[in-house]
C-alpha atoms as one frame of an Amber mdcrd trajectory, in Angstrom:
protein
 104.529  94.006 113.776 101.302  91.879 114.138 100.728  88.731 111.812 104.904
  88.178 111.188 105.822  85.126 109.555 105.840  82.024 111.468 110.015  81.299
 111.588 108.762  77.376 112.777 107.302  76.976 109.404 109.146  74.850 106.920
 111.857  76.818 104.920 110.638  77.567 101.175 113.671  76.778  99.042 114.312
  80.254  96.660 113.992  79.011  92.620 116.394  80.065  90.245 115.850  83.679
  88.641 114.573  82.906  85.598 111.712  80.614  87.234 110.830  83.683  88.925
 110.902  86.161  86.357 108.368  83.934  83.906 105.697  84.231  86.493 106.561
  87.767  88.234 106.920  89.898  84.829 103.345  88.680  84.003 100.376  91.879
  83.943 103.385  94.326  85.094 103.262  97.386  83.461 106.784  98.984  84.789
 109.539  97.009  85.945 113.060  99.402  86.535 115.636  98.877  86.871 115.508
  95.093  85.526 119.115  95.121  85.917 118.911  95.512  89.356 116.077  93.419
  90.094 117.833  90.664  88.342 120.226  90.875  90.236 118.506  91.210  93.834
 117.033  87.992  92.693 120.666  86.769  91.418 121.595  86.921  94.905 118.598
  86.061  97.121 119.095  82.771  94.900 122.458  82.075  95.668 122.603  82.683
  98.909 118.745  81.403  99.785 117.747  84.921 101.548 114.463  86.446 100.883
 114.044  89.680  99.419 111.957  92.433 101.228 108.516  92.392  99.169 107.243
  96.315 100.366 103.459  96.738  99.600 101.479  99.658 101.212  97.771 100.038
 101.868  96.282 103.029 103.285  92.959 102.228 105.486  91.080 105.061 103.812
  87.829 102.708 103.277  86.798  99.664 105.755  86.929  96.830 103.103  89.446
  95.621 100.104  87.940  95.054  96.523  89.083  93.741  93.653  90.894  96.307
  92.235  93.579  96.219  95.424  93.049  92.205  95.045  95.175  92.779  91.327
  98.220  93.574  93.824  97.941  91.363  96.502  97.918  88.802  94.008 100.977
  89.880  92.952 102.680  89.606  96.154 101.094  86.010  96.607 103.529  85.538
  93.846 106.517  86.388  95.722 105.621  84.924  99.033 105.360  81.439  96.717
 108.868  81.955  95.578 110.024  82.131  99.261 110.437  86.129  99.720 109.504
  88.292 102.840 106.030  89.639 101.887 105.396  93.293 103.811 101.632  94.013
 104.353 102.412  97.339 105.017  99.090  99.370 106.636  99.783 103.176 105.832
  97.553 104.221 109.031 100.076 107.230 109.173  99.743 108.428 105.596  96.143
 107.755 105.573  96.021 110.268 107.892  96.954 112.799 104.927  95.619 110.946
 101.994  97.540 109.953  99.034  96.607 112.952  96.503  97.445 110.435  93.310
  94.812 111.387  90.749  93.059 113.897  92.890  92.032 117.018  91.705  91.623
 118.052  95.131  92.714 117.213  98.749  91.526 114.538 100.471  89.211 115.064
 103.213  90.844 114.160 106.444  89.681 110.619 108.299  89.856 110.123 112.359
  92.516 107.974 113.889  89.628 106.104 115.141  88.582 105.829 111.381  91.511
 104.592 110.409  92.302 101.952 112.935  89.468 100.315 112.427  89.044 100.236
 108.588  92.732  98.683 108.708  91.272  96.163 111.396  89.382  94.707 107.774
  92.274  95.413 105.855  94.878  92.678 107.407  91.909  90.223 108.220  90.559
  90.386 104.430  94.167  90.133 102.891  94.534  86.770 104.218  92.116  85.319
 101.754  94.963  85.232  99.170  98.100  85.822 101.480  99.556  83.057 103.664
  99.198  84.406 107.260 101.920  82.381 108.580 104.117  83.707 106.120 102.998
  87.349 105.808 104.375  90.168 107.991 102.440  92.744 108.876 103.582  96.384
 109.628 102.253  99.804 110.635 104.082 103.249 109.482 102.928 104.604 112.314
 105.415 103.106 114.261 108.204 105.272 113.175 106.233 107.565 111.229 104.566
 108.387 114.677 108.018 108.721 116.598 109.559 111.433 114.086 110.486 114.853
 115.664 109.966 117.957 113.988 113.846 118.272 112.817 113.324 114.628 111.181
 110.210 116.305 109.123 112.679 118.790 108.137 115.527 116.623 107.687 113.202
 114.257 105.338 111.716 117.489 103.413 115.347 118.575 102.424 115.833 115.145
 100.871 113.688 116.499  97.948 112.927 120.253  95.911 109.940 121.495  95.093
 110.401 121.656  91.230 110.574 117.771  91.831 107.596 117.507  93.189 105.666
 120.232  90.762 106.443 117.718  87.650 104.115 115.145  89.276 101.197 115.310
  87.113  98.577 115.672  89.660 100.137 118.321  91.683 101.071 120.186  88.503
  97.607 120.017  86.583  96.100 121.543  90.181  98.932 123.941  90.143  98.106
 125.250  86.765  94.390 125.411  87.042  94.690 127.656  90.138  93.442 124.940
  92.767  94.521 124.553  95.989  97.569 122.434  97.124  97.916 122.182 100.609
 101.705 121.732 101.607 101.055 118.580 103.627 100.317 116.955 100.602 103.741
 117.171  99.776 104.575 115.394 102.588 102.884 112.076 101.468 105.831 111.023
  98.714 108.391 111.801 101.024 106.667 109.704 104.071 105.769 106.792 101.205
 109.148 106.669 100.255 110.757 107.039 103.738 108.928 103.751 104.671 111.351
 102.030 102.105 113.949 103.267 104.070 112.720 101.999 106.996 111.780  98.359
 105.995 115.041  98.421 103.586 112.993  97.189 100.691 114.523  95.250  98.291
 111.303  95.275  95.962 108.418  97.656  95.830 104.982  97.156  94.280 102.015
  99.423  93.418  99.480 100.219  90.957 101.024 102.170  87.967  99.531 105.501
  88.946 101.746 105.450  92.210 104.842 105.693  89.659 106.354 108.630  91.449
 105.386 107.534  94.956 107.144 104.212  94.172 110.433 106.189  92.455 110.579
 108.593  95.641 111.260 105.617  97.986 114.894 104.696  95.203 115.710 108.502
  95.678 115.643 108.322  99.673 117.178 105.228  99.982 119.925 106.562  97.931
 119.683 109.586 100.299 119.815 108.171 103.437 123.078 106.836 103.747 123.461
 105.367 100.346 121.065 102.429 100.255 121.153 100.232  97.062 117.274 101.168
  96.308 114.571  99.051  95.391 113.342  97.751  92.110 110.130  99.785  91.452
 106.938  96.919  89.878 104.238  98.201  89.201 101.090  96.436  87.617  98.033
  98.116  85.507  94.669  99.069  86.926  91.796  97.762  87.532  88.821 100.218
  85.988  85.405 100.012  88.428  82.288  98.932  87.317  81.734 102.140  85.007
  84.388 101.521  83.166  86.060 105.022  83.544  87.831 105.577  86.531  90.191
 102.799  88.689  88.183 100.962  90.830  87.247 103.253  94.189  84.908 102.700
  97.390  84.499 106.622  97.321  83.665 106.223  93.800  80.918 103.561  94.314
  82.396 101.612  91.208  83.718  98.972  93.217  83.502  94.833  93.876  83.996
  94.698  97.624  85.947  90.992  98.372  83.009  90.413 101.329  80.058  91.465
  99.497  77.406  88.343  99.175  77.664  85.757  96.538  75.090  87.012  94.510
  75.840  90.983  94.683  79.632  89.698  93.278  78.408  87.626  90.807  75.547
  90.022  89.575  78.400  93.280  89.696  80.783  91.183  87.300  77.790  90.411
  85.146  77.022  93.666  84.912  80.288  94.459  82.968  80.796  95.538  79.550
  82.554  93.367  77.142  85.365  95.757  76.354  85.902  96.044  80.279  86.063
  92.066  80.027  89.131  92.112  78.406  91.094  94.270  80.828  89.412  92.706
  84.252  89.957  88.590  83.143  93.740  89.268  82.584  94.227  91.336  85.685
  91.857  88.688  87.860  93.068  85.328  86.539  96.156  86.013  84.901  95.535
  84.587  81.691  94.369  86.017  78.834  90.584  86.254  77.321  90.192  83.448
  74.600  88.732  86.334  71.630  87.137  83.489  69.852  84.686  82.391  73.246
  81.559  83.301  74.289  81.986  86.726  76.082  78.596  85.553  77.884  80.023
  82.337  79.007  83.491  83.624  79.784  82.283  86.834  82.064  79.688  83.784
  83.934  83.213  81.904  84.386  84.663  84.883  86.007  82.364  85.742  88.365
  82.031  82.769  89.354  85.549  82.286  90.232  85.564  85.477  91.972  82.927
  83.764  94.272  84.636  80.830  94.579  88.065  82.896  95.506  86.319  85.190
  98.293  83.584  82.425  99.638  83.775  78.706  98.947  83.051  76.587  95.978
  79.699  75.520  97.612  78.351  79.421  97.329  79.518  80.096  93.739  77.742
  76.696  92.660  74.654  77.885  94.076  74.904  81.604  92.708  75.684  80.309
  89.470  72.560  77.947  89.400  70.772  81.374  90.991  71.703  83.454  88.373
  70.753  80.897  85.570  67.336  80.172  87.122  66.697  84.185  86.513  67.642
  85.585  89.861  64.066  84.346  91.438  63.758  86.163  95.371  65.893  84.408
  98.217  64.337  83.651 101.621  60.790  84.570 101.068  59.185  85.146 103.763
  55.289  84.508 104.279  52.548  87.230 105.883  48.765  87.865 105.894  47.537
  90.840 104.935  43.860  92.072 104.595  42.599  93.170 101.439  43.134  96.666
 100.271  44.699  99.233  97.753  48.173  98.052  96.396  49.910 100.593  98.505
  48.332  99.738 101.555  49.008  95.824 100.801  52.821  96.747  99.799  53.494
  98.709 103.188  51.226  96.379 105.495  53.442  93.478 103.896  56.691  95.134
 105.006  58.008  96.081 101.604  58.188  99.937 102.625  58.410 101.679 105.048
  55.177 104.589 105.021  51.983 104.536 102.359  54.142 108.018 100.764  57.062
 105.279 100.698  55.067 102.391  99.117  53.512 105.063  96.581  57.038 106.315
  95.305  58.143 102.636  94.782  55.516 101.878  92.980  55.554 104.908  90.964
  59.307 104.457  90.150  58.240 100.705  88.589  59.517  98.656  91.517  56.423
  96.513  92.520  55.360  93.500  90.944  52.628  90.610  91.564  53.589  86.996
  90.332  55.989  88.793  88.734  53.772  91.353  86.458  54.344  95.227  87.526
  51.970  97.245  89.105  51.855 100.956  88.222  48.290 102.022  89.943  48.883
 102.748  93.919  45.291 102.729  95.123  44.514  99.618  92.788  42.419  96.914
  94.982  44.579  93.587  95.593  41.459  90.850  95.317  42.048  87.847  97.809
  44.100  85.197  96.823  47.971  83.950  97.357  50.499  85.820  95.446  54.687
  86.953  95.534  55.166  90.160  96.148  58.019  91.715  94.660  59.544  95.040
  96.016  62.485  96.085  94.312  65.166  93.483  93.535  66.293  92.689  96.729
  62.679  92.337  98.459  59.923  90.036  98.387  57.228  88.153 100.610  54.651
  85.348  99.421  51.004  87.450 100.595  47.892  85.926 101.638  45.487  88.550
 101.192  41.883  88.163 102.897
């Protein structure tokens, strides 16, 4: 365990249930059995002992985004209400990749890979969770010690028919597609981690339903557990508007990109996506009668705000209202010549065949009017130089 809760700190009193449940039901999509969960809160009430808050996170990628924020909001939540949040890194699962909406197997990722994308992973997740309070574990570390008779022993916990009415594994199965057998292996070890950490709670996005339901069977299994209460919350969609925000996907909101990539990627939006992200992000709902311009400006600049500091989401706002105009501008003397030859002597490309194609594609502009014609002369004077959106230089040419 790295990161455990600091036992020093000062002891957060446990509120009653129903305190809890106002602010813990809100944005979930499945929470079973309420019954139970009522009454593991019941009890951690009465008797002022946290429950065991599991949440796993396999380093597949190097940095979080906002769709795995949605969660780790969540268990911000509980961590408030006094319960032991579990920042659990799956760097022993990750090694087989969770096959949860896959149509195919995951490709595999090195241990080296792996450690050090999860390296980001427990730094970044401190920008909502309290570090002091947050404990920090690694599957590997039983995961890793498991003999081959344990595999087996954990395998026969479970049939195959089971596992074939999981909708991924089933759709593969009946188009014909490949399902490696280790795949089966990742609901069992998911769910075997419960058992391990003796989770009293687990959360997860709702597509990891069945991953989150295999942990209540093995508990159950193994040695007659009372399981955990299964919560899981809805999705966020990336920035296409199709598919759950992904890294390998490239639809994505990474929690360290720059101020003004975050607040131009939540711009860039759609207004029926609006409605989904602001309750998932904020955890209120969208006012219908606003201004959906206003409103999606208002969330991305919180988002800045909740991943910088105030100080850079003031200034990207005021950025983004003055039209985006170039940051940092550097200033360099070229001599006269055709536009390429100005472009790549400027440093906006990097070879006259690259300054040709950018110019070509529409990407180079002179106090701010495009330039289509490559071998156009520049005349002397001072101008900006735009290359791109991301690029620009104020040119003396002589």
């Amino acid at each position: 365990m790295i990161g455990g809760p600091d036992m020093t700190a000062a002891k957060i009193t446990i509120p009653p249930v129903d305190q809890q449940l106002e602010v813990l039901k809100h944005g979930v999509v499945d929470l079973h059995p309420l019954e139970l969960f009522r009454k593991k809160l019941e009890r951690s009430h009465a008797t002022q002992t946290p429950l065991v808050i599991k949440t796993g996170f396999d380093p597949t990628a190097p940095d979080l985004h906002l769709g795995h924020t949605v969660l780790i909001e969540k268990m911000a939540q509980f961590q408030r209400f006094g319960h032991d949040v579990v920042f659990l890194v799956g760097d022993y699962t990750a090694l087989i990749g969770d096959p949860t909406g896959r149509n195919s197997a995951r490709p595999p990722l090195t241990e080296a890979q792996i450690r050090d994308n999860a390296t980001t992973y427990t730094a970044q997740c401190f920008k909502i969770l309290d570090k002091s309070l947050t404990r920090v574990e690694w599957n590997s570390s039983w995961l890793g010690k498991m003999s081959f008779n344990d595999v087996i022993t954990l395998a026969s916990r479970y049939n195959l028919g089971r596992m074939l009415e999981r909708r991924d594994f089933r759709q593969r199965f009946e188009q014909n597609q490949q399902i490696a057998l280790h795949e089966f292996l990742y609901p069992l070890m998911q769910g075997y981690d419960s058992v391990m950490l003796k989770a009293d709670v687990e959360l997860g996005g709702h597509d990891q339903i069945f991953n989150l339901y295999m942990g209540r069977h093995l508990m159950e299994a193994y040695g007659g557990m009372e399981p955990q209460a299964v919560l899981t919350i809805g999705l966020l969609l990336g920035l296409d508007g199709v598919d759950k925000m992904s890294k390998s996907k490239g639809n994505h909101v990474g929690i360290t990109d720059d101020p003004d990539d975050m607040f131009g990627k939540v711009m860039s939006i759609s207004d029926e996506l609006m409605t989904s992200w602001y309750p998932l992000l904020t955890g209120k709902e969208l006012d219908n009668n606003g201004d959906p311009l206003a409103e999606k400006k208002a969330l991305a600049r919180l988002m800045v705000e909740r991943f910088h500091t105030a100080a850079d989401a003031s200034d990207t706002f005021v950025w983004w209202e003055a039209g985006r105009p170039p940051r940092n501008v550097l200033q360099v003397s070229v001599p006269k010549g055709p536009l390429f030859s100005v472009v790549l002597k400027a440093g906006g490309a990097t070879s006259g065949s690259d300054a040709r194609r950018k110019i070509a594609q529409g990407g180079v502009s002179i106090d701010g009017e495009r330039w289509s014609d490559a071998v156009k002369e520049v005349p002397e004077g001072s101008y900006l130089l735009q290359v791109g959106k991301k690029w620009a230089a104020k040119i003396i040419v002589s």
